[in-house]
Backbone as JSON Lines, residues from 0, in Angstrom:
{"i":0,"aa":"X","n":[19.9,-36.12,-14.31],"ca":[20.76,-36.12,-13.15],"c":[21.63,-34.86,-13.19]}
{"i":1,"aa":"X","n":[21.24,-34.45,-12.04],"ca":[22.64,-33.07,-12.08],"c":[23.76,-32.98,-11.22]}
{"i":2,"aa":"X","n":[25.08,-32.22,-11.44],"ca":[26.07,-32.52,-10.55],"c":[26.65,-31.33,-10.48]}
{"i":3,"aa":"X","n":[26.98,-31.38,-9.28],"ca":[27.9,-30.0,-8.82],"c":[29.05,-29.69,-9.72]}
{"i":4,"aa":"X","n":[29.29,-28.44,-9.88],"ca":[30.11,-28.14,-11.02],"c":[31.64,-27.98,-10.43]}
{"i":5,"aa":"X","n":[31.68,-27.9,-8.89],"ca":[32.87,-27.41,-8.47],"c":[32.84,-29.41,-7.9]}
{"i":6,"aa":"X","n":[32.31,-29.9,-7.26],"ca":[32.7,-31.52,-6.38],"c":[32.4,-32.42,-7.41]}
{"i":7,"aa":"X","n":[30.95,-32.08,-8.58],"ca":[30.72,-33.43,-9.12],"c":[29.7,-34.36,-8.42]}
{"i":8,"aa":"X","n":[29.23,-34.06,-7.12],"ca":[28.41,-34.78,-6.5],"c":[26.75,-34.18,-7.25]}
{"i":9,"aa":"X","n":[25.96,-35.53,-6.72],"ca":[24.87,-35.48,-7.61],"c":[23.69,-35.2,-6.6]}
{"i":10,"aa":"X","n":[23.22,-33.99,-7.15],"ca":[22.36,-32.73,-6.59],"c":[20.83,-33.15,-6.75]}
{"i":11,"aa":"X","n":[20.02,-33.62,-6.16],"ca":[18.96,-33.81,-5.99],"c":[17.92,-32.45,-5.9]}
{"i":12,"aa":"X","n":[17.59,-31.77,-6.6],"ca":[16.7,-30.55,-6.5],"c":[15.35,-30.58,-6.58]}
{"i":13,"aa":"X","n":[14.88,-30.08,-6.22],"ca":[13.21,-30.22,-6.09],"c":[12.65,-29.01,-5.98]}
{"i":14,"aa":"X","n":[12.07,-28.21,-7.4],"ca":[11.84,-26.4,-7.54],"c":[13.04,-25.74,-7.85]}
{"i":15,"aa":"X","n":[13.09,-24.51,-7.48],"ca":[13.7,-23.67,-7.54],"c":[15.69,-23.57,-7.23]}
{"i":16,"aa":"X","n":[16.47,-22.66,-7.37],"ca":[17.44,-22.54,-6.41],"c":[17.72,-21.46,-6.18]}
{"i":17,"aa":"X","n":[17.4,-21.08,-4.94],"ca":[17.4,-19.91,-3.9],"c":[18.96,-19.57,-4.2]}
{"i":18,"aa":"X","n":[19.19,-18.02,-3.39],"ca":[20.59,-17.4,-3.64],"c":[21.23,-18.0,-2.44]}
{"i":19,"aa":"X","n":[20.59,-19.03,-1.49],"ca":[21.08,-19.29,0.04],"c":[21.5,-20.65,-0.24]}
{"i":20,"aa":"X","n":[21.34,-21.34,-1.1],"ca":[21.26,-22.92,-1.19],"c":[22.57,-23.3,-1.9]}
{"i":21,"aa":"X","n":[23.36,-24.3,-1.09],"ca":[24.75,-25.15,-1.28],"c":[24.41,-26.82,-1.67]}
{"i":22,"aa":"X","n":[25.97,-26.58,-1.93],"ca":[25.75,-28.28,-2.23],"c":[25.8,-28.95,-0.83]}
{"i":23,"aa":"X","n":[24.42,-30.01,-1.2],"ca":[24.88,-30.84,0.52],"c":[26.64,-32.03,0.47]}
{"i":24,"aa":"X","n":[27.31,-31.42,-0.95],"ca":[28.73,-32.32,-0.57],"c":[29.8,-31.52,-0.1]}
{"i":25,"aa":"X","n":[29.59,-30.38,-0.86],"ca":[30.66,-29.41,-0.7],"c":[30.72,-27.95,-0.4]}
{"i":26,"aa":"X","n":[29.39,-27.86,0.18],"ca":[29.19,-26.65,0.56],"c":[29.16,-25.7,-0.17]}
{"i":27,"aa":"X","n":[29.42,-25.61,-1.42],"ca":[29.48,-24.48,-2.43],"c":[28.19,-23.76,-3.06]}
{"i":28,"aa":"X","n":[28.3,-22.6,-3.11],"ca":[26.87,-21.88,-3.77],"c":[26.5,-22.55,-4.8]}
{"i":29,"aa":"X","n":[24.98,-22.57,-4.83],"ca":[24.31,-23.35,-6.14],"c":[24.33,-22.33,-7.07]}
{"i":30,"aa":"X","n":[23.91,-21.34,-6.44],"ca":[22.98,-20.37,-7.49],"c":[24.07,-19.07,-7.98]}
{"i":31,"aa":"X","n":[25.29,-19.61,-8.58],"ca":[26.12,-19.02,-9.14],"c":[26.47,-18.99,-10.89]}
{"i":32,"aa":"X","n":[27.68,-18.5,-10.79],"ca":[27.64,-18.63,-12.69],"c":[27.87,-20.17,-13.22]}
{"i":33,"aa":"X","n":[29.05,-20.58,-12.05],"ca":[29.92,-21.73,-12.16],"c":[28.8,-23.26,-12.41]}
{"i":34,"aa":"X","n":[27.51,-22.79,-11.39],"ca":[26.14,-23.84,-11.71],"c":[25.58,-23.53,-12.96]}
{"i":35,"aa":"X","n":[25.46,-22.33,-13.68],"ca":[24.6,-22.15,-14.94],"c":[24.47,-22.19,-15.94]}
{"i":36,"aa":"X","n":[23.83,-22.45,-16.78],"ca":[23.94,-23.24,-18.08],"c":[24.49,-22.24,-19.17]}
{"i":37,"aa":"X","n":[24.33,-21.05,-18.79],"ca":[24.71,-19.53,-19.54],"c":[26.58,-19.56,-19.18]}
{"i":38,"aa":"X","n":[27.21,-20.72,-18.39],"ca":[28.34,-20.05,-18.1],"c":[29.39,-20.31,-19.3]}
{"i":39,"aa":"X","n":[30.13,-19.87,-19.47],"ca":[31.15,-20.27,-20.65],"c":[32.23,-19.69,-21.08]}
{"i":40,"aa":"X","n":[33.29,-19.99,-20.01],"ca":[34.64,-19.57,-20.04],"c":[34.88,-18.74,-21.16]}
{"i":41,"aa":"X","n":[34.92,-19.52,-22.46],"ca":[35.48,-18.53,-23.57],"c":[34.89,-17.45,-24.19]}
{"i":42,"aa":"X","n":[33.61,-17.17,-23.76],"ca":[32.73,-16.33,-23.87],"c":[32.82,-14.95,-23.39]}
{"i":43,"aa":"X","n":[31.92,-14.17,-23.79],"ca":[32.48,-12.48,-23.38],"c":[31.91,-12.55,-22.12]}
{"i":44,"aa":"X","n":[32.62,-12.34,-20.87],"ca":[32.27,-11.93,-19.88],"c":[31.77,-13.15,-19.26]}
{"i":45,"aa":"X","n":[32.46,-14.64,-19.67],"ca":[32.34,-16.23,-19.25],"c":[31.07,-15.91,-19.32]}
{"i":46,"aa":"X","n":[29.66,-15.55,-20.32],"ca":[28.44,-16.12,-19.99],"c":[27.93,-15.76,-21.49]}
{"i":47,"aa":"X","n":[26.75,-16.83,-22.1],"ca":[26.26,-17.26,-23.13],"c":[24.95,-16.03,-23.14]}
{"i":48,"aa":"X","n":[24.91,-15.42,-22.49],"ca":[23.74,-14.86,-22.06],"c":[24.14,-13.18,-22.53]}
{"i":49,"aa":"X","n":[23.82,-12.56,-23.09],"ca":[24.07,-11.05,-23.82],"c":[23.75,-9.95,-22.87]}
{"i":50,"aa":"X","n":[22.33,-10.0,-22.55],"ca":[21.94,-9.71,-21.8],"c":[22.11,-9.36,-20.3]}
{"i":51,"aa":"X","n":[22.92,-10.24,-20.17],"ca":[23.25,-10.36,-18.65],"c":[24.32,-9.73,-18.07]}
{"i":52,"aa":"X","n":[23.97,-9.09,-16.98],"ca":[25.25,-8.06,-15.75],"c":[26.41,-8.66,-16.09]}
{"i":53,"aa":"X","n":[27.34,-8.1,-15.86],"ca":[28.65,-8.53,-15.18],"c":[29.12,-9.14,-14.25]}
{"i":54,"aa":"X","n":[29.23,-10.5,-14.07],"ca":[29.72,-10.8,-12.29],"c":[31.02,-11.22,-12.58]}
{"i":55,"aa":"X","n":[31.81,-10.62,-11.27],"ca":[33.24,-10.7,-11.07],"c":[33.46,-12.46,-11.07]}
{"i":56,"aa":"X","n":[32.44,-12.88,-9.4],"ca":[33.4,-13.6,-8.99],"c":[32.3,-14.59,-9.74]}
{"i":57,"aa":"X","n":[32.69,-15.57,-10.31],"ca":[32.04,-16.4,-10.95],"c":[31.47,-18.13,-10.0]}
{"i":58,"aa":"X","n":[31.92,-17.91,-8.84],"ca":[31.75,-19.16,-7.54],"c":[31.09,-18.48,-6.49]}
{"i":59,"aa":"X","n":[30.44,-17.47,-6.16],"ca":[29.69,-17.03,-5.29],"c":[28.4,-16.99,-5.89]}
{"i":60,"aa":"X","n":[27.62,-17.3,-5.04],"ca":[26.12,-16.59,-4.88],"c":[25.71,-15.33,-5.76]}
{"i":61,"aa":"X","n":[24.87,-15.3,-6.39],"ca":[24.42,-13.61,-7.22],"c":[23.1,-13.43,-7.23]}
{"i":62,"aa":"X","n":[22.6,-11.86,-8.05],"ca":[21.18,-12.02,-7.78],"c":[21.02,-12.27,-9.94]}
{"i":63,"aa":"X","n":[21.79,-12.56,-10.41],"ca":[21.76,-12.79,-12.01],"c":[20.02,-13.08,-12.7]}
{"i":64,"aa":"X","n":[19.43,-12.28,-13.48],"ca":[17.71,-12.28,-13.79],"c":[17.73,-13.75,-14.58]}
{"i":65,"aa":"X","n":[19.18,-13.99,-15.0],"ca":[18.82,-15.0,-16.82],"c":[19.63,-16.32,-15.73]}
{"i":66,"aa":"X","n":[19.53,-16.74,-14.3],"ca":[20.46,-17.72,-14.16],"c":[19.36,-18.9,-14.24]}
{"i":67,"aa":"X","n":[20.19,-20.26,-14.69],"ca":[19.15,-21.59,-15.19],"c":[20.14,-22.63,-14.52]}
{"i":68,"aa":"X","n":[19.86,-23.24,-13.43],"ca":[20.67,-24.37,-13.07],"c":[20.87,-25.54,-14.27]}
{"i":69,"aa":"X","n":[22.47,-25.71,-14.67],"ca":[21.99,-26.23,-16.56],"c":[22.03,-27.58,-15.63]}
{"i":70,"aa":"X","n":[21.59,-28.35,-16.29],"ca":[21.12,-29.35,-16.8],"c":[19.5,-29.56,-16.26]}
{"i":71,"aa":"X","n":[18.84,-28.87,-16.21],"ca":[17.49,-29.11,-15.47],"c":[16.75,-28.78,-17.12]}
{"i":72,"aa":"X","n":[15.49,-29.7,-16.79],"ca":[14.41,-29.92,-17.75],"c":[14.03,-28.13,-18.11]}
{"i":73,"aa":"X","n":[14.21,-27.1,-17.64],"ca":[13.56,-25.72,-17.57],"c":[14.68,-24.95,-18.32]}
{"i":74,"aa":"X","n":[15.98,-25.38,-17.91],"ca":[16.94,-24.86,-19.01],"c":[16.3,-24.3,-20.37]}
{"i":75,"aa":"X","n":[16.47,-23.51,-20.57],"ca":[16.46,-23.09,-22.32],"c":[15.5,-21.56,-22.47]}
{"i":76,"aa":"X","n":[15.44,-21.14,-21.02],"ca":[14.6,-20.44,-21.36],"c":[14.54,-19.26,-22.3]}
{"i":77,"aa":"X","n":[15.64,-18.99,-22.96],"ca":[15.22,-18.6,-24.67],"c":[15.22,-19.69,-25.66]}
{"i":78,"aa":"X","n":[14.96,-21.12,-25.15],"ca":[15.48,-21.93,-26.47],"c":[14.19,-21.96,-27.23]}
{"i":79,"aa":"X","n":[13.42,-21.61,-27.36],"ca":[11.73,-21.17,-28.54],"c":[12.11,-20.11,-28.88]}
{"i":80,"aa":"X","n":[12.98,-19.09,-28.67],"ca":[13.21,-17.69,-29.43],"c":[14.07,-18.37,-30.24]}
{"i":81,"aa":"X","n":[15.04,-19.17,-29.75],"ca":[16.0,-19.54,-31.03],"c":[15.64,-20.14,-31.65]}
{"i":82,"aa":"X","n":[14.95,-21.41,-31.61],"ca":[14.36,-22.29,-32.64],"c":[13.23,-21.52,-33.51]}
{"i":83,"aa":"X","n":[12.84,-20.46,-32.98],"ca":[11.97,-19.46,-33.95],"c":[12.88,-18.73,-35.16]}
{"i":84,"aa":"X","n":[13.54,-18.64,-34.18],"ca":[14.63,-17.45,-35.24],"c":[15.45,-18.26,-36.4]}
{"i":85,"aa":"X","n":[15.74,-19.77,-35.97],"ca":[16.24,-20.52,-37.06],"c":[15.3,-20.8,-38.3]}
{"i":86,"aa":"X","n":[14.16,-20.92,-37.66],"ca":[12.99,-21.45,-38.56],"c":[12.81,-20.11,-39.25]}
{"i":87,"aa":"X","n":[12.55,-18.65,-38.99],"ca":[12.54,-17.75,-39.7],"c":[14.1,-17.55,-40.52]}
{"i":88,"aa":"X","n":[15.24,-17.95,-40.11],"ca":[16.1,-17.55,-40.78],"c":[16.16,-18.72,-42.24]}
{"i":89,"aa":"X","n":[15.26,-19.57,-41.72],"ca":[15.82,-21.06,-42.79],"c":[14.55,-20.89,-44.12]}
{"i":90,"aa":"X","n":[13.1,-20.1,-43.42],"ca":[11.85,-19.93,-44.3],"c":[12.71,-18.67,-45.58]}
{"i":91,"aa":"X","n":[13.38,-17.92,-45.04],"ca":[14.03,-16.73,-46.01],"c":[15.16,-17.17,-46.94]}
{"i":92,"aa":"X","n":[15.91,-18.33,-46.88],"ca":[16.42,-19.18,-48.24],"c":[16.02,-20.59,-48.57]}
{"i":93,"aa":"X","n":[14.59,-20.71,-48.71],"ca":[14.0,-22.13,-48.75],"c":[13.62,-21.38,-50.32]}
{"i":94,"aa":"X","n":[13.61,-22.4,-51.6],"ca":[13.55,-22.17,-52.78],"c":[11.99,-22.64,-52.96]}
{"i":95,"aa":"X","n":[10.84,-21.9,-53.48],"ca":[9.74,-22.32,-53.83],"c":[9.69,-22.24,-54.85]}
């Protein structure tokens, strides 16, 4: 189940989210930082994502390459680089 990050109302999606698409409660852009699973206030530049531009306004619409509406099943799309990188970091102090 997913919910708007600014109302809380529960977002029924089906595919993708376009840079044009609001919430049907509150009218607010979907496809912003404030929806994405990369967002994170205390973070450099509020986003989990290294990689990623700079956006000012963090409640508008963007064209962002790394944005993931979080809580959706597709989320993670580096999460196999990380679970690789743990598994290589954990094979290099495993005692044989």
């Amino acid at each position: 189940m997913l919910n708007c990050a600014f109302c809380n109302g529960v977002l029924k999606i089906t595919g993708s989210v376009g840079r044009q698409d609001t919430c049907p409660h509150c009218d607010r852009d979907l496809r912003c930082c404030r929806q994405c699973k990369f967002y994170d206030p205390h973070a450099y530049n509020e986003c989990r994502e290294v990689s990623a531009e700079r956006i000012v306004d963090k409640e508008r619409a963007n064209f962002c390459d790394y944005f993931v509406l979080r809580g959706t099943k597709g989320a993670g799309r580096g999460s196999n680089k990380v679970k690789e990188a743990k598994e290589a970091l954990e094979a290099l102090f495993k005692k044989k």
